[in-house]
Backbone atoms as SQL, in Angstrom:
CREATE TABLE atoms (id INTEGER PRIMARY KEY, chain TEXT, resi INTEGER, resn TEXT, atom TEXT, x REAL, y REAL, z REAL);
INSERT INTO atoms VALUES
  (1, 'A', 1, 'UNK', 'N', 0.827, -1.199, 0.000),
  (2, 'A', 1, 'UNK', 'CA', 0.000, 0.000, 0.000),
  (3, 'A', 1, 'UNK', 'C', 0.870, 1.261, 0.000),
  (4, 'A', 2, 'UNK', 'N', 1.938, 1.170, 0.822),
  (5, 'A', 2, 'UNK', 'CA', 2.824, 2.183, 0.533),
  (6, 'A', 2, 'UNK', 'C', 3.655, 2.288, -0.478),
  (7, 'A', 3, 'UNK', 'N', 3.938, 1.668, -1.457),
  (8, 'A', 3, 'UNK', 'CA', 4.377, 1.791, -2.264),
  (9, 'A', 3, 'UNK', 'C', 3.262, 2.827, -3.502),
  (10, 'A', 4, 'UNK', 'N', 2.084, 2.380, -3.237),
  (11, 'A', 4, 'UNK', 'CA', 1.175, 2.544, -4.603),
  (12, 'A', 4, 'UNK', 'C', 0.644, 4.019, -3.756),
  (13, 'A', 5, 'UNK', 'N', 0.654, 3.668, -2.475),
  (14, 'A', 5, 'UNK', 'CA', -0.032, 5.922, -2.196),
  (15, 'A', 5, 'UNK', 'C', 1.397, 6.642, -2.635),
  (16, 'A', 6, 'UNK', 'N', 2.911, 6.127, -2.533),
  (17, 'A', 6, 'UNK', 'CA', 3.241, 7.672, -2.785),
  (18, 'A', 6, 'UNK', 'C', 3.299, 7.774, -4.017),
  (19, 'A', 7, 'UNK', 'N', 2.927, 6.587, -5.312),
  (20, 'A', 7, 'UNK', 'CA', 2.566, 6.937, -6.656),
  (21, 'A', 7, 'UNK', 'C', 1.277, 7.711, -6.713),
  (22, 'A', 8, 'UNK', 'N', 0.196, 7.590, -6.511),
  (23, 'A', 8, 'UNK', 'CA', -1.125, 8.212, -6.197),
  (24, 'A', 8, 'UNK', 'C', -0.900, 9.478, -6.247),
  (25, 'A', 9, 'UNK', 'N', 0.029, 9.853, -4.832),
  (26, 'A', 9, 'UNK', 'CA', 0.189, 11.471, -4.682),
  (27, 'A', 9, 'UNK', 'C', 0.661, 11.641, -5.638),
  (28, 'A', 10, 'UNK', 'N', 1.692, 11.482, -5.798),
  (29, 'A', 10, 'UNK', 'CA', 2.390, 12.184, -6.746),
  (30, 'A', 10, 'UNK', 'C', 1.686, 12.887, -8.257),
  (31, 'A', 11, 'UNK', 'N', 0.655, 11.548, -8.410),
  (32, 'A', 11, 'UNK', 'CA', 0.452, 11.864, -9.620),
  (33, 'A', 11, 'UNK', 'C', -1.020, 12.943, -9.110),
  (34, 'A', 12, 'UNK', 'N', -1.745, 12.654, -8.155),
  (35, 'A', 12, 'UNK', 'CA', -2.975, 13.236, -8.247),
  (36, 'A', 12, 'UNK', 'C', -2.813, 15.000, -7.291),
  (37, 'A', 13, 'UNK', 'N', -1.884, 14.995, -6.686),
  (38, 'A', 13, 'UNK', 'CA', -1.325, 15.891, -5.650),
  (39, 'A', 13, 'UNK', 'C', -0.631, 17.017, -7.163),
  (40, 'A', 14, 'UNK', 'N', -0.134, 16.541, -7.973),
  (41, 'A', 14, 'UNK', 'CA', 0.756, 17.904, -8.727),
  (42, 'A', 14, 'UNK', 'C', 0.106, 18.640, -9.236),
  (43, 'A', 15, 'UNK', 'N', 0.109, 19.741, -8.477),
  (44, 'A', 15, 'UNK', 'CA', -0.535, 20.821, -8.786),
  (45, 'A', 15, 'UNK', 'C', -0.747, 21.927, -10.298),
  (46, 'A', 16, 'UNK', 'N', 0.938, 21.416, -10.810),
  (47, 'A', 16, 'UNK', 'CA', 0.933, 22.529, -12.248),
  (48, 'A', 16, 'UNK', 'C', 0.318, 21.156, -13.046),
  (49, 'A', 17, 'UNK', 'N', -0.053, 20.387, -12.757),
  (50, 'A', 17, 'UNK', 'CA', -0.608, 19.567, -14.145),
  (51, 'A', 17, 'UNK', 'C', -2.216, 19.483, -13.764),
  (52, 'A', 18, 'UNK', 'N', -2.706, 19.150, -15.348),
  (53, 'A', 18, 'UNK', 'CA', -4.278, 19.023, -15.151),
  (54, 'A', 18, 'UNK', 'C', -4.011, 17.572, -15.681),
  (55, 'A', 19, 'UNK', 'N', -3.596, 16.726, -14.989),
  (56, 'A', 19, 'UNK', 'CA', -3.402, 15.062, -15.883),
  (57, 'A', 19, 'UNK', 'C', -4.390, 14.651, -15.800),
  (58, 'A', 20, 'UNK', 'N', -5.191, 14.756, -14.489),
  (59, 'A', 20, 'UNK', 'CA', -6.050, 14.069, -14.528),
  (60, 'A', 20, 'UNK', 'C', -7.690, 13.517, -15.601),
  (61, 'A', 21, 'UNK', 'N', -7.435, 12.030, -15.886),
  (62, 'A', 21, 'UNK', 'CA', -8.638, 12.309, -17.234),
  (63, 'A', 21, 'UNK', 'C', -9.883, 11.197, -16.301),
  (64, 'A', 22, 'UNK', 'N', -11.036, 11.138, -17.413),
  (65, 'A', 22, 'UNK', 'CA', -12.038, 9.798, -16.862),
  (66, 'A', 22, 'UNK', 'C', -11.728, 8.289, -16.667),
  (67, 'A', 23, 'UNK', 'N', -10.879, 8.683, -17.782),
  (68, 'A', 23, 'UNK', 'CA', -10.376, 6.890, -17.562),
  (69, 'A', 23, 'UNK', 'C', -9.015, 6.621, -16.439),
  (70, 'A', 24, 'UNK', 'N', -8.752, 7.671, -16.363),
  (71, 'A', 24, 'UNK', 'CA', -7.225, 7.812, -15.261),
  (72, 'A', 24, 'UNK', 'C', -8.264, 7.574, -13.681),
  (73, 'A', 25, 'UNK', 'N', -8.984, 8.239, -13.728),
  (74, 'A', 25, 'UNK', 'CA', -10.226, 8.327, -12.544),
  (75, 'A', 25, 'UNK', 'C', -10.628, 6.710, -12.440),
  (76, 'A', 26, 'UNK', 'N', -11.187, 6.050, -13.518),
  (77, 'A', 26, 'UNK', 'CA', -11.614, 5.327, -13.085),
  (78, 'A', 26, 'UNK', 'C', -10.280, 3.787, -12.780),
  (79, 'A', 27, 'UNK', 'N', -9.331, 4.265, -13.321),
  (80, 'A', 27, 'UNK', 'CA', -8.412, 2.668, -13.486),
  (81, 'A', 27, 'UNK', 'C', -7.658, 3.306, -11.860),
  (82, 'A', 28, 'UNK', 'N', -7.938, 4.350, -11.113),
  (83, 'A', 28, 'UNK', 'CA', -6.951, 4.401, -10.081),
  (84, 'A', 28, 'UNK', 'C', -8.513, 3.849, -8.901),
  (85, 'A', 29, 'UNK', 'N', -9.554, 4.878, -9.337),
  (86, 'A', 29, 'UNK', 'CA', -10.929, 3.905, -8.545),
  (87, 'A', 29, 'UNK', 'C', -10.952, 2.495, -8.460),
  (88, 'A', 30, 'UNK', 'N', -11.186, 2.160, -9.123),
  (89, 'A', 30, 'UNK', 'CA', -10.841, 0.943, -9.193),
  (90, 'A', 30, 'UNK', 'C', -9.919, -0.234, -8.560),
  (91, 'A', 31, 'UNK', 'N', -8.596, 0.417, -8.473),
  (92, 'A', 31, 'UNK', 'CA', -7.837, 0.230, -8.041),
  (93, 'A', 31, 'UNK', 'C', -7.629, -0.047, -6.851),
  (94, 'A', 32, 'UNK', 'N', -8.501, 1.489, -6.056),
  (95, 'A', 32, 'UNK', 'CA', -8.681, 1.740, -4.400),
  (96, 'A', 32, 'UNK', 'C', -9.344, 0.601, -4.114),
  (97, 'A', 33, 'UNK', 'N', -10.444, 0.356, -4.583),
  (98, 'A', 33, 'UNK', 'CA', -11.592, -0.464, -4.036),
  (99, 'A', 33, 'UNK', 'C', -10.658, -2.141, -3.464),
  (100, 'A', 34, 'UNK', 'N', -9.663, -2.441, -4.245),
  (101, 'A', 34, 'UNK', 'CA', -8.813, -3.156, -3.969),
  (102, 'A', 34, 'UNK', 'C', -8.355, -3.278, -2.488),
  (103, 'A', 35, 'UNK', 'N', -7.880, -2.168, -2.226),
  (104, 'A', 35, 'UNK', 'CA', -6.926, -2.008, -0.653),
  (105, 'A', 35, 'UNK', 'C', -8.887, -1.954, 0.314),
  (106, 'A', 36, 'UNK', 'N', -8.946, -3.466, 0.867),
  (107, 'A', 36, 'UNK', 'CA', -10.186, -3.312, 1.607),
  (108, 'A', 36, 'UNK', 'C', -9.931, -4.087, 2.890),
  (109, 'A', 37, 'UNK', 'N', -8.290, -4.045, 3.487),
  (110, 'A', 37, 'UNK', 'CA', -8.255, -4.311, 4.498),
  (111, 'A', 37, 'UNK', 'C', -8.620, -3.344, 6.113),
  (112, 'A', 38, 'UNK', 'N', -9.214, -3.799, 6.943),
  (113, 'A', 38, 'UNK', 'CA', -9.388, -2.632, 7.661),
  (114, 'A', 38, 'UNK', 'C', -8.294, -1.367, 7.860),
  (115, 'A', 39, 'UNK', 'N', -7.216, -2.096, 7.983),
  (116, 'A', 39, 'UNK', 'CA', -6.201, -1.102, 8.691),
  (117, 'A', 39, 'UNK', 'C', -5.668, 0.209, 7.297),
  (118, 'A', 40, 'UNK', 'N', -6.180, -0.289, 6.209),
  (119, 'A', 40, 'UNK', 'CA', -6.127, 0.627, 4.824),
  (120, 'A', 40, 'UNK', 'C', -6.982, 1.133, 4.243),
  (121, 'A', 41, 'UNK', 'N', -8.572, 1.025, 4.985),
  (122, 'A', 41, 'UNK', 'CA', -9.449, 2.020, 5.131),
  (123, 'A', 41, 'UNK', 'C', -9.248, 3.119, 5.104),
  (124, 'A', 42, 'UNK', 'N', -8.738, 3.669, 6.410),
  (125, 'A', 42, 'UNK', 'CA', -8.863, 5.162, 6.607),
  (126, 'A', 42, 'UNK', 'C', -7.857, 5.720, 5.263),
  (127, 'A', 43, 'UNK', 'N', -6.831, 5.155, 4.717),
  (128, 'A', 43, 'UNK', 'CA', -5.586, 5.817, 3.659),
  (129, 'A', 43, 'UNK', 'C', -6.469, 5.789, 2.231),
  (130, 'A', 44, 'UNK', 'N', -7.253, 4.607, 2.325),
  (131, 'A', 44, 'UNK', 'CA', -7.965, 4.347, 0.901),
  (132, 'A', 44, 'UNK', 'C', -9.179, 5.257, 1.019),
  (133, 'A', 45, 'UNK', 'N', -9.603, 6.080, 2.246),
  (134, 'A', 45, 'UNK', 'CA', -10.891, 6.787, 2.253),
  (135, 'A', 45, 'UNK', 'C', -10.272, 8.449, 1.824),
  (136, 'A', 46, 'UNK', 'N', -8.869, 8.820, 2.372),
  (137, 'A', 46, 'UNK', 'CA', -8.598, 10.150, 1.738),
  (138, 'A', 46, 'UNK', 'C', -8.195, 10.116, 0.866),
  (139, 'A', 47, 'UNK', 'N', -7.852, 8.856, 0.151),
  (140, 'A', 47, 'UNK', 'CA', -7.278, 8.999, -1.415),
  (141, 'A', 47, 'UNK', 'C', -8.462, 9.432, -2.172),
  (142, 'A', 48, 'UNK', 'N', -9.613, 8.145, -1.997),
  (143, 'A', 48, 'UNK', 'CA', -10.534, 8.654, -2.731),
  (144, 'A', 48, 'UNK', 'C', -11.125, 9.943, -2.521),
  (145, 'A', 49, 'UNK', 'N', -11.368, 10.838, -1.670),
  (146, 'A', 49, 'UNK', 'CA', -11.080, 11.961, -1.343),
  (147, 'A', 49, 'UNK', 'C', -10.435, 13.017, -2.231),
  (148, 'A', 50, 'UNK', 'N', -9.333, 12.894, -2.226),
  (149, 'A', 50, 'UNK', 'CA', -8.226, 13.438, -2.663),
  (150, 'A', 50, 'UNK', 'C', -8.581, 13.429, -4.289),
  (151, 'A', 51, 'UNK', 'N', -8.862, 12.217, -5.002),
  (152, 'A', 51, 'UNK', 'CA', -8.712, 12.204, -6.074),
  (153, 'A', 51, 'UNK', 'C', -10.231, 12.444, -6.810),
  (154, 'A', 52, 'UNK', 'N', -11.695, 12.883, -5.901),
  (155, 'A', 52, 'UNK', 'CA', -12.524, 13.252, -5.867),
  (156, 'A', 52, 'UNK', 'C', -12.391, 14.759, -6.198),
  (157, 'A', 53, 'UNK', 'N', -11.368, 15.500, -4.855),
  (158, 'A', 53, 'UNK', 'CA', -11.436, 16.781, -5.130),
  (159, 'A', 53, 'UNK', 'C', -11.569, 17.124, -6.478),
  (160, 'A', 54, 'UNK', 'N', -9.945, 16.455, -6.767),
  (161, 'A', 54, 'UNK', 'CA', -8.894, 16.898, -8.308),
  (162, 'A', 54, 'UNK', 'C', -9.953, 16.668, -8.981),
  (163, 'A', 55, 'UNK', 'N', -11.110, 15.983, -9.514),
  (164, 'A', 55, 'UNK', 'CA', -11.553, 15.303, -10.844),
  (165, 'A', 55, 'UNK', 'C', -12.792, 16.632, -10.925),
  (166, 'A', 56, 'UNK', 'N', -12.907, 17.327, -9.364),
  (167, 'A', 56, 'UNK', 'CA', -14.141, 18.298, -9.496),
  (168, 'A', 56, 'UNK', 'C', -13.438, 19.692, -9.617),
  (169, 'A', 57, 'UNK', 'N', -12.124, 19.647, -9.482),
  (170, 'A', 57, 'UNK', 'CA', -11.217, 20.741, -9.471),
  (171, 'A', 57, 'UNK', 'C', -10.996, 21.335, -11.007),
  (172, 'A', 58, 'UNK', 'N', -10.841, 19.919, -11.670),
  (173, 'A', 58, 'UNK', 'CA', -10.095, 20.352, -12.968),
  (174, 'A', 58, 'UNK', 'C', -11.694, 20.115, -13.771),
  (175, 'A', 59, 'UNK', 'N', -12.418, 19.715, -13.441),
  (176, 'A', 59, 'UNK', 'CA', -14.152, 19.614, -14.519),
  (177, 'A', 59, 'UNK', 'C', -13.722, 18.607, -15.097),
  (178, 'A', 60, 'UNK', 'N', -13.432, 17.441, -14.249),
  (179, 'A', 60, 'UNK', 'CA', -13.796, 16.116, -15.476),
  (180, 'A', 60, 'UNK', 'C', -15.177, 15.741, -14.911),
  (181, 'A', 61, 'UNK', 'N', -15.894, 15.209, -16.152),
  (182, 'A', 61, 'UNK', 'CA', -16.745, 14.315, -15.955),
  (183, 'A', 61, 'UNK', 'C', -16.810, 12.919, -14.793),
  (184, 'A', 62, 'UNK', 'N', -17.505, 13.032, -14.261),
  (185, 'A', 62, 'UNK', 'CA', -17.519, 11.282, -13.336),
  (186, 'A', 62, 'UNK', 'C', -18.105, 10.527, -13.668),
  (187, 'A', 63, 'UNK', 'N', -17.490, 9.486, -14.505),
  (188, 'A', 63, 'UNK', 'CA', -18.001, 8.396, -15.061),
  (189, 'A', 63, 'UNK', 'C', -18.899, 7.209, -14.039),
  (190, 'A', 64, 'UNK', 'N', -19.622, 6.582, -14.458),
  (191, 'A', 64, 'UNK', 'CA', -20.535, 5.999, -13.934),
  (192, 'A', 64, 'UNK', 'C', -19.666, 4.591, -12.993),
  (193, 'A', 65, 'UNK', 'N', -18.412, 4.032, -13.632),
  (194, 'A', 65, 'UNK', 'CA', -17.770, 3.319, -13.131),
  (195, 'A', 65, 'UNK', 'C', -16.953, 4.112, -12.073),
  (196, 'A', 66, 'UNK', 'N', -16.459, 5.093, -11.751),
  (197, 'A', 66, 'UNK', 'CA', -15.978, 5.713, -10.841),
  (198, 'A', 66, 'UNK', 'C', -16.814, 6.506, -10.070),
  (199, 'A', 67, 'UNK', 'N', -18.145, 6.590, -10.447),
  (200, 'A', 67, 'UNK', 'CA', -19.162, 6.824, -8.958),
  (201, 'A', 67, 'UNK', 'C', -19.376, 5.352, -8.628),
  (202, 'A', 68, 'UNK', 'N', -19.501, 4.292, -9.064),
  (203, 'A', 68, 'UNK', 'CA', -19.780, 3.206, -8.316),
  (204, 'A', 68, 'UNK', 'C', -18.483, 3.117, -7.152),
  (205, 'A', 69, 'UNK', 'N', -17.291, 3.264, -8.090),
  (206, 'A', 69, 'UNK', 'CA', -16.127, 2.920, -7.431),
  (207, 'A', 69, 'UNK', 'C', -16.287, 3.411, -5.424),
  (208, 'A', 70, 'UNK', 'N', -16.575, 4.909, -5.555),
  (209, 'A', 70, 'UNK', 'CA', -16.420, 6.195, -4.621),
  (210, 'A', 70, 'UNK', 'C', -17.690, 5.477, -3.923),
  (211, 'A', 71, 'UNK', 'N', -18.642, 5.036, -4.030),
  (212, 'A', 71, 'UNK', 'CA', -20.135, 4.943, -3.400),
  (213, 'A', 71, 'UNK', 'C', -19.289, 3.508, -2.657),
  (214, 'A', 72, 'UNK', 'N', -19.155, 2.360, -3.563),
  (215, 'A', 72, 'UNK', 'CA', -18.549, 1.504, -2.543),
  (216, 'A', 72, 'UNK', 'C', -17.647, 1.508, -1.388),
  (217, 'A', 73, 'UNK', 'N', -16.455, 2.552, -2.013),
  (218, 'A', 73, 'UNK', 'CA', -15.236, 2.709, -1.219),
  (219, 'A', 73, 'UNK', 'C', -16.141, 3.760, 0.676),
  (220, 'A', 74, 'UNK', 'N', -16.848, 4.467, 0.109),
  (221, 'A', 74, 'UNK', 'CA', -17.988, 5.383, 1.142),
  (222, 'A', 74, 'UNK', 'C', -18.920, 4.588, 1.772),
  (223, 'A', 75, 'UNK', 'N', -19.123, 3.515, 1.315),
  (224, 'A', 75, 'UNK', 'CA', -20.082, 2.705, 2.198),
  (225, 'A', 75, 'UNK', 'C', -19.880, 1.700, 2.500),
  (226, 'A', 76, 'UNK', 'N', -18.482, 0.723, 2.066),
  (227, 'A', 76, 'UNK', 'CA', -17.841, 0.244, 3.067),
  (228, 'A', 76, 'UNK', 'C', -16.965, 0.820, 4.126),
  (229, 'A', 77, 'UNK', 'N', -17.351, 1.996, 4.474),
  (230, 'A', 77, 'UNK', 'CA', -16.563, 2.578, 5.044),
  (231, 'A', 77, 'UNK', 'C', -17.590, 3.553, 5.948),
  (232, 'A', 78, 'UNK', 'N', -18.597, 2.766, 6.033),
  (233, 'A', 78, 'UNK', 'CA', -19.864, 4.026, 6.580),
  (234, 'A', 78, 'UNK', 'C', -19.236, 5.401, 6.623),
  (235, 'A', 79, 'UNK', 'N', -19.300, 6.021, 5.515),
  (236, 'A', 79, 'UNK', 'CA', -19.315, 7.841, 5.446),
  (237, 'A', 79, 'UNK', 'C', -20.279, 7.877, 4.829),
  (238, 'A', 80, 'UNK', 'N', -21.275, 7.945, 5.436),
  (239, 'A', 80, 'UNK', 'CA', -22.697, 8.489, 5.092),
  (240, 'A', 80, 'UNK', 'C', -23.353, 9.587, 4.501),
  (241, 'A', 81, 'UNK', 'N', -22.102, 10.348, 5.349),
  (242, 'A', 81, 'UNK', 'CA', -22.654, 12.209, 4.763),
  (243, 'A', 81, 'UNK', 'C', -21.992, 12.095, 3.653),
  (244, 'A', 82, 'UNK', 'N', -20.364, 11.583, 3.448),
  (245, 'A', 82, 'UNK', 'CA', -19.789, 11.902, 2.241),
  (246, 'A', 82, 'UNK', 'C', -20.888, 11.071, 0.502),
  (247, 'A', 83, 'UNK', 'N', -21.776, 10.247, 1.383),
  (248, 'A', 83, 'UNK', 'CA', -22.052, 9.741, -0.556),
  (249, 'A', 83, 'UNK', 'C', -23.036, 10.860, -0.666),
  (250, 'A', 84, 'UNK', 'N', -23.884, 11.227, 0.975),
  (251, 'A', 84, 'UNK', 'CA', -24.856, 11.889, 0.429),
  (252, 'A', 84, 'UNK', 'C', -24.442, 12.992, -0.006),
  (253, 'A', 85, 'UNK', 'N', -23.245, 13.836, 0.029),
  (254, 'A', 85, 'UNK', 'CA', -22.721, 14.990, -0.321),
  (255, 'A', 85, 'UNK', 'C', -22.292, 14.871, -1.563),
  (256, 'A', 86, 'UNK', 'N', -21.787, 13.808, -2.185),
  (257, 'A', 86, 'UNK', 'CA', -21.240, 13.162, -3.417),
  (258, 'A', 86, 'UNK', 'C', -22.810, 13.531, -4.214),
  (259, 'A', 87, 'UNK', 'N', -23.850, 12.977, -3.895),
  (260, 'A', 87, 'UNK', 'CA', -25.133, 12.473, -4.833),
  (261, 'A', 87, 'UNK', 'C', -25.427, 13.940, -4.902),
  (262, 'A', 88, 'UNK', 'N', -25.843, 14.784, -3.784),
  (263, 'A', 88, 'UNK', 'CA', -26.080, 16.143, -3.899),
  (264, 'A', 88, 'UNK', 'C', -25.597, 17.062, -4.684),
  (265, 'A', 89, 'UNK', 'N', -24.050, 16.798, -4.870),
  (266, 'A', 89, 'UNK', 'CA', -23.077, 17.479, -5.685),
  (267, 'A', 89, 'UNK', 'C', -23.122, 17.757, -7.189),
  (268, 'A', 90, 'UNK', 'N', -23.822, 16.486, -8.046),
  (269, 'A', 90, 'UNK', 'CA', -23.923, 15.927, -8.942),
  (270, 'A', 90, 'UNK', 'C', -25.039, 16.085, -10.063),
  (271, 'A', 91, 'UNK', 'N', -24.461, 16.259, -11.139),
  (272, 'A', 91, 'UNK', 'CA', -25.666, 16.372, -11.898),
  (273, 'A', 91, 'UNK', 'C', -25.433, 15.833, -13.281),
  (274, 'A', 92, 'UNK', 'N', -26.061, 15.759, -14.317),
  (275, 'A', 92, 'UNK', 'CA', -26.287, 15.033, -15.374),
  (276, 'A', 92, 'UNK', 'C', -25.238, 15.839, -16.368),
  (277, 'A', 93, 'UNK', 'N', -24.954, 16.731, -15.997),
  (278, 'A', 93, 'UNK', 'CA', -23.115, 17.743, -17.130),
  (279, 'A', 93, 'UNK', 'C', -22.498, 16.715, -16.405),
  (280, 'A', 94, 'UNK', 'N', -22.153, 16.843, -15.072),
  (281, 'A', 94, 'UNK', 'CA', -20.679, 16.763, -14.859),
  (282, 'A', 94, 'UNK', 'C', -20.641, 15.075, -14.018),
  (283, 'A', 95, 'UNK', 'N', -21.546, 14.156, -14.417),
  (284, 'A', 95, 'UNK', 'CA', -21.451, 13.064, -14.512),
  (285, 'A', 95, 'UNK', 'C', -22.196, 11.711, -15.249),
  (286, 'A', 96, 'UNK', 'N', -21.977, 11.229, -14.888),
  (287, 'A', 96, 'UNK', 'CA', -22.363, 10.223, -16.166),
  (288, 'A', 96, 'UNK', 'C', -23.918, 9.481, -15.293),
  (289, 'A', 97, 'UNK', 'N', -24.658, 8.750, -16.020),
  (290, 'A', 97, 'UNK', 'CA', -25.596, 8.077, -15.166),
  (291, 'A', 97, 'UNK', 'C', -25.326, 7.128, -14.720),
  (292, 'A', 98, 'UNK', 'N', -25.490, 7.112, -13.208),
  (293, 'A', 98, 'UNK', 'CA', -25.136, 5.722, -12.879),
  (294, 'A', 98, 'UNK', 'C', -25.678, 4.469, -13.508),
  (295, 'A', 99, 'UNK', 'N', -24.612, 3.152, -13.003),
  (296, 'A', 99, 'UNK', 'CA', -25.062, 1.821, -13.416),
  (297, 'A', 99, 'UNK', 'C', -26.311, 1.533, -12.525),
  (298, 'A', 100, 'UNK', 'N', -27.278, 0.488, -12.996),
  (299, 'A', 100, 'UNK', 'CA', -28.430, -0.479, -12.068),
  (300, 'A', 100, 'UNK', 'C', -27.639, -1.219, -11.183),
  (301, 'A', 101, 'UNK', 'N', -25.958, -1.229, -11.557),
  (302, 'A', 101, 'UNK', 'CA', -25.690, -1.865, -10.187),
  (303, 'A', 101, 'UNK', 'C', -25.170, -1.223, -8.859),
  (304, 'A', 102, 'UNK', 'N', -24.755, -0.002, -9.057),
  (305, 'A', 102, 'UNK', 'CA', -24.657, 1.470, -8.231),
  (306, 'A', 102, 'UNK', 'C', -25.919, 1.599, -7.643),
  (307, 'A', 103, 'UNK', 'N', -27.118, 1.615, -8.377),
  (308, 'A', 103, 'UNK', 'CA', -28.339, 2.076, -7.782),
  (309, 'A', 103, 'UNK', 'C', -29.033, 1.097, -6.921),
  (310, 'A', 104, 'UNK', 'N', -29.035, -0.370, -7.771),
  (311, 'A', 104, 'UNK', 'CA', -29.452, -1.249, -6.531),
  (312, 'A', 104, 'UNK', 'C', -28.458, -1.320, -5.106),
  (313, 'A', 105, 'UNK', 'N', -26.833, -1.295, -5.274),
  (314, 'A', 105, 'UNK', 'CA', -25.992, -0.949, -4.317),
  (315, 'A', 105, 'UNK', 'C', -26.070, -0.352, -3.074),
  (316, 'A', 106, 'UNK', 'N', -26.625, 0.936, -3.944),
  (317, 'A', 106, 'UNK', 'CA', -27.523, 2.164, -2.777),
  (318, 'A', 106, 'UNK', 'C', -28.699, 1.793, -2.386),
  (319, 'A', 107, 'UNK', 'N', -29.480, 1.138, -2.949),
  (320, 'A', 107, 'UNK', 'CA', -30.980, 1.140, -2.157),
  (321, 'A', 107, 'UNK', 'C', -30.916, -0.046, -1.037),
  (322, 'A', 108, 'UNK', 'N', -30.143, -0.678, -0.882),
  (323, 'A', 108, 'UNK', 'CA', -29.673, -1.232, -0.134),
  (324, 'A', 108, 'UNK', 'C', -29.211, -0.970, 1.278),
  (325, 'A', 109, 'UNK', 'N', -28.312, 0.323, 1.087),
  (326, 'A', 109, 'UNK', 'CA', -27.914, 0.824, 2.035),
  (327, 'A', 109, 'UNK', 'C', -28.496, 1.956, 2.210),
  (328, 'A', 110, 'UNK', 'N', -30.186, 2.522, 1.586),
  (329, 'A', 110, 'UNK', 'CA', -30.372, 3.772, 1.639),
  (330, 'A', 110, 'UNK', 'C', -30.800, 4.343, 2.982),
  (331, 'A', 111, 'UNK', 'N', -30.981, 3.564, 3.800),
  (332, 'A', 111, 'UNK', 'CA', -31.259, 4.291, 4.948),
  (333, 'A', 111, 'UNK', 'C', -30.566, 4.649, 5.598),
  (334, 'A', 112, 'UNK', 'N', -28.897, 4.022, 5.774),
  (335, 'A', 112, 'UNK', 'CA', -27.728, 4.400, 6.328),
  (336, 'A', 112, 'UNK', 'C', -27.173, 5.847, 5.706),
  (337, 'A', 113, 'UNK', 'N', -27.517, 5.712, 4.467),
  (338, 'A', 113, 'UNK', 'CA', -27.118, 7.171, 3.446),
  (339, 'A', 113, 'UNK', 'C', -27.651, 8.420, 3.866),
  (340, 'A', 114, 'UNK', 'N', -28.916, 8.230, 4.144),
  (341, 'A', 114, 'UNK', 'CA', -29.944, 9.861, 4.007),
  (342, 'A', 114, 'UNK', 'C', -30.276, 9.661, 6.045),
  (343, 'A', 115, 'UNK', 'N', -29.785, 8.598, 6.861),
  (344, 'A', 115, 'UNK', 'CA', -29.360, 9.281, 8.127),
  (345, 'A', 115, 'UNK', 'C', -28.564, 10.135, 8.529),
  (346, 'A', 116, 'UNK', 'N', -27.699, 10.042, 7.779),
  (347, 'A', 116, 'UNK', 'CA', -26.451, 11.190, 8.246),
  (348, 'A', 116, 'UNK', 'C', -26.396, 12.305, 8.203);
C-alpha cells in the first residue's frame, strides 16, 4: 500500500498539471476499491477523497464506473454524509448516469445514506 499511495500522490497531488482524465479516474478507482483491508481504510478513504477533489477541481466528468467505485469505497466505510454529499453534488453535465448496479448498491444501504 505504501508503495502505490506515494505513486497516487504524486500523480494526483501535482498541482501545475491538469493530468487528470475519466479513464485515469476510473483505473486508479478501481484500483482503491482493492486495498479493503481494515487497517487501509482510513488511507484508501482520503485517497478517494483526494482524487474526488482533483476530478471536481479540474471539470472532469464522473463516469458511472468511478461513482460506483467512490459509493462503494464510502459505504464500506460508513461515510454516510460523504455519498450523500457526493449524490447532492452531482448532476447530469458533470457526470455520467449511474449503473443499475450502483443504484441497486444504494438502495440497499439507503437508509444508512440519508441518516447522516
Amino acid at each position: 500500500m505504501n508503495e502505490y499511495k506515494e505513486k497516487f500522490y504524486a500523480m494526483v497531488e501535482d498541482s501545475k498539471k491538469d493530468n487528470i482524465s475519466m479513464d485515469m479516474a476510473e483505473i486508479l478507482g478501481k484500483t482503491l476499491v482493492k486495498f479493503d483491508n481494515d487497517d487501509q481504510k482510513p488511507v484508501r478513504i482520503q485517497m478517494a477523497e483526494q482524487l474526488e477533489k482533483k476530478i471536481v477541481y479540474n471539470e472532469v466528468k464522473i463516469s458511472a464506473k468511478f461513482l460506483d467505485n467512490l459509493i462503494y469505497i464510502y459505504t464500506e466505510s460508513q461515510q454516510w454524509s460523504r455519498i450523500k454529499d457526493l449524490l447532492m453534488s452531482r448532476t447530469s453535465e458533470n457526470t455520467e448516469k449511474p449503473s443499475s448496479d450502483t443504484i441497486s448498491y444504494m438502495k440497499k444501504n439507503l437508509m444508512y445514506c440519508f441518516d447522516a
